[in-house]
N, C-alpha and C positions, 0 to 999 in steps of 0.2 A: 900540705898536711902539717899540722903542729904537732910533735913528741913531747909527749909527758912522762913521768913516771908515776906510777900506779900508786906510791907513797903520798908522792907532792895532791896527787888527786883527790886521794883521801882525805886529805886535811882540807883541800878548799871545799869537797864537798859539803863538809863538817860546819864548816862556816858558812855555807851558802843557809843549810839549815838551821841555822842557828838564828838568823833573820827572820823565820818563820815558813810559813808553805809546807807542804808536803814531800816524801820522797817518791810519791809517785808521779808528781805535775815535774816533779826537777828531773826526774830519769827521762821523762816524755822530752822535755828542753834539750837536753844532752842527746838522746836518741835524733829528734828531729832536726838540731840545727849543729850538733856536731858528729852525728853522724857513730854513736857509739852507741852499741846496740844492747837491750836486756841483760843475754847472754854472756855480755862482754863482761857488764856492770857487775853479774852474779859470779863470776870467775873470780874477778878481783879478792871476794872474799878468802880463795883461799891458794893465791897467788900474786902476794903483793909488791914481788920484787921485777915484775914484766914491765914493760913502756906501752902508751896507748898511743893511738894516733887520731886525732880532730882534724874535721873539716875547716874547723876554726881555732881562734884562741882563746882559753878558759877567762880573759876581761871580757871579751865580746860576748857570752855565756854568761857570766855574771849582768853585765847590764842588764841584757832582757829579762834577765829572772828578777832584778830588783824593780823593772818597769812592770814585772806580773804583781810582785809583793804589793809593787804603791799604786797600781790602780787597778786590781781585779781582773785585768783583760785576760781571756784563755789564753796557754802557751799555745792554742792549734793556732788562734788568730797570730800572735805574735810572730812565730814560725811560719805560717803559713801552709802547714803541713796537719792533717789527723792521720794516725792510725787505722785502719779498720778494715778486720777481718784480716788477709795478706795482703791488701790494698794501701799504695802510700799515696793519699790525696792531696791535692791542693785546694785551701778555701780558705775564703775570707768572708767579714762581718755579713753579705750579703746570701749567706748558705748558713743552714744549720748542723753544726758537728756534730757527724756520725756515733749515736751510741750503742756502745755493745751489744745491747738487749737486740736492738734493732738486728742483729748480725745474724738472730734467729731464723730471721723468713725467708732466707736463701734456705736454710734447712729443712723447713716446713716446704718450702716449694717442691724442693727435690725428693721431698717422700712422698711428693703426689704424684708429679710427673718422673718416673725412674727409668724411663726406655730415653736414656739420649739420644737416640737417630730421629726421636720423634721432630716433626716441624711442627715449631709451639710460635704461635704469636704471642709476645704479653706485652701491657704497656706496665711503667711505674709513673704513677699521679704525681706528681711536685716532688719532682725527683733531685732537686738540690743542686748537692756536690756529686749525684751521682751513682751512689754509692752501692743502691742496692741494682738499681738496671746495668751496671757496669759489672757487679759480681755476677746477676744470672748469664748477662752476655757474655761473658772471658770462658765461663764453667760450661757452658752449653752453648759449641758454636752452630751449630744447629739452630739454633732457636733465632727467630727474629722479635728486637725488643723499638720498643718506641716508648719514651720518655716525654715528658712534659713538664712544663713550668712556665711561674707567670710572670718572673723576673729572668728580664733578658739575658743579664749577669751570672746568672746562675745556671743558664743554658749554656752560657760562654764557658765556665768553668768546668759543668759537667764533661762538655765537650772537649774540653784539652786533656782535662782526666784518662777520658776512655781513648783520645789520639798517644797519650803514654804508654798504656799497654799495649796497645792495639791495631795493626793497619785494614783489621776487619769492616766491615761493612753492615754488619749484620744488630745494630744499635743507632737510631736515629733520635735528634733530639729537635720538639718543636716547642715555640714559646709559645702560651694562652692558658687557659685558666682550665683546670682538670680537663674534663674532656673534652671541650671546645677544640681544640686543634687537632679534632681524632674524626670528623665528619664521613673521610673516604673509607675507615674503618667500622662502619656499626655492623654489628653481624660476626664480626673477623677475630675479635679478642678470645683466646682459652684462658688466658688468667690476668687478671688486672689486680695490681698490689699500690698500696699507699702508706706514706709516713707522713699523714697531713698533718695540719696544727690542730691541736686537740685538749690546749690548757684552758681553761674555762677561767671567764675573768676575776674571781676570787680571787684564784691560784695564782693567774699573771702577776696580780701585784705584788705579791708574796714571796718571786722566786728568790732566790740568791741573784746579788748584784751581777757574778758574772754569767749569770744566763740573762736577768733582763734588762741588763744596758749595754750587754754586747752583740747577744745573739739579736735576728731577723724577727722582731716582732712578727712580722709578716710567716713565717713560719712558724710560730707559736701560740698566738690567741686560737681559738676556736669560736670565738662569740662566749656571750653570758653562761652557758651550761657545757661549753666546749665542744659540741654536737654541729654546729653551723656548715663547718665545709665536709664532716660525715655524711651528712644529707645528702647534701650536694653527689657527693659521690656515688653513695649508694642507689638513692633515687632513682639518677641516670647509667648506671653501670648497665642494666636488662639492653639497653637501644645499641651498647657496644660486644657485650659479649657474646659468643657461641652458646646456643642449647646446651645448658650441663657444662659451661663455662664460671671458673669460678674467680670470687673475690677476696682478697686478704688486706685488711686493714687494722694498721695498729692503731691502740686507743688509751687514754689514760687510765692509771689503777681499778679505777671505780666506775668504768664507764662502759665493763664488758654486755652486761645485760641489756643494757637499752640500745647500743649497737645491735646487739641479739636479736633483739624485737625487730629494732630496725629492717636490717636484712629479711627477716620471717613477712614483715609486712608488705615487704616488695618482694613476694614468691620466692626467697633463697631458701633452699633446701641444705640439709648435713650440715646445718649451720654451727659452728661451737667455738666457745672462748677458749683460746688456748694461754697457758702460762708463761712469763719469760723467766730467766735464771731465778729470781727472786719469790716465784711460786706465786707472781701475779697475774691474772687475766689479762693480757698486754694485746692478746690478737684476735681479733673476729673473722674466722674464715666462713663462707659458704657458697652453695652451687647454684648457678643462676636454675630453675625449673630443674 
């Protein structure tokens, strides 16, 4: 552990920011590779005479922040660490970094299914780093979850993720492309949830540098109108799930209604867009029949 004093910090902070970035990507750097937390940071303000203690040393903290400044790369890639939800994950360029909004559909889940003892199969569709089958699985051991994805790598990571928290058993993860590695499963599914790619190719070209020259293409385009692997999903969901078995799929800003249709046109029932933090149509749930 390195000792600092909460003065001397202050000041390189000061300077870190002064190069430019944020104090929110620079607290994430300091939380995830030195190990000093929100809480910690927020104290400081008004307790400036205490010592801190790093995981590391505030040079070693300064480079990578100056390697974020001068080429865009996320501090999660850099770190190798995101946030989310009470979840400290591991991932890299090959997963897409968990965002908040996302953190929703653990909450949507739970106000559907509210009996914990219940035994719920669900799978999560291209499930990344993990993030949201790893939160239903920890939160309801009860529940049996199955995961999928079409990069190997990302199977690999999900799977160290949940051997972190977990010596349970009750989260299996298989590689193939949505529901292709779910064959012994049709009929068996109560809810199946996705965070497929859904940026429509406009928009991909468009994004900010550190989403599209860091992040997973592969988890971001959707094809020309962003709808491509939606299909896909929905289309085939009815072959895996339970009678009155439902689906939750997130979607870009402007893409709640035709998802909407979507679902209506392959018999989903109690179909509706739901909002995320930002008062946008973010989630399409509905009932298979």
């Amino acid at each position: 552990m390195f000792l600092i004093s909460a003065e001397k910090f202050s000041l390189w902070k000061k300077k870190q920011l002064s190069k430019g970035g944020d104090n929110h990507s620079l607290n994430l750097l300091l939380e995830s590779l030195g190990g000093l937390s929100n809480i910690e940071l927020n104290l400081l303000k008004i307790n400036l005479e205490k010592n801190l203690n790093f995981k590391v040393n505030l040079d070693l903290i300064e480079s990578f922040w100056d390697k974020h400044l001068n080429t865009s790369i996320p501090i999660q890639y850099l770190s190798g660490i995101s946030f989310w939800r009470n979840l400290k994950l591991e991932v890299s360029n090959r997963v897409l970094i968990p965002r908040p909004e996302t953190e929703l559909i653990i909450d949507i889940i739970s106000g559907i299914f509210k009996n914990k003892e219940e035994k719920i199969t669900f799978v999560d569709l291209g499930t990344g780093s993990g993030a949201i089958s790893i939160a239903l699985a920890l939160e309801n051991p009860n529940w049996n979850g199955i995961a999928t994805d079409i990069d190997k790598n990302a199977i690999k990571i999900a799977s160290r993720n949940f051997a972190t928290y977990s010596n349970q058993s009750n989260l299996k993860f298989y590689n193939g492309n949505w529901w292709d590695p779910l064959k012994n499963f049709k009929g068996e599914i109560d809810f199946a949830v996705s965070n497929p790619p859904y940026i429509p190719q406009d928009t991909y070209e468009v994004l900010p540098i550190e989403v599209k020259n860091f992040e997973p293409k592969l988890a971001l385009l959707g094809g020309q109108e962003g709808l491509d692997h939606i299909n896909q999903i929905v289309q085939n969901a009815p072959l895996y799930l339970k009678n009155k078995g439902w689906l939750l799929i997130e979607n870009h800003f402007d893409q709640g209604e035709k998802v909407k249709k979507l679902f209506l046109e392959n018999r989903f029932t109690s179909v509706k867009v739901l909002k995320d933090f930002s008062g946008i149509g973010r989630f399409t749930i509905g009932r298979y029949k």
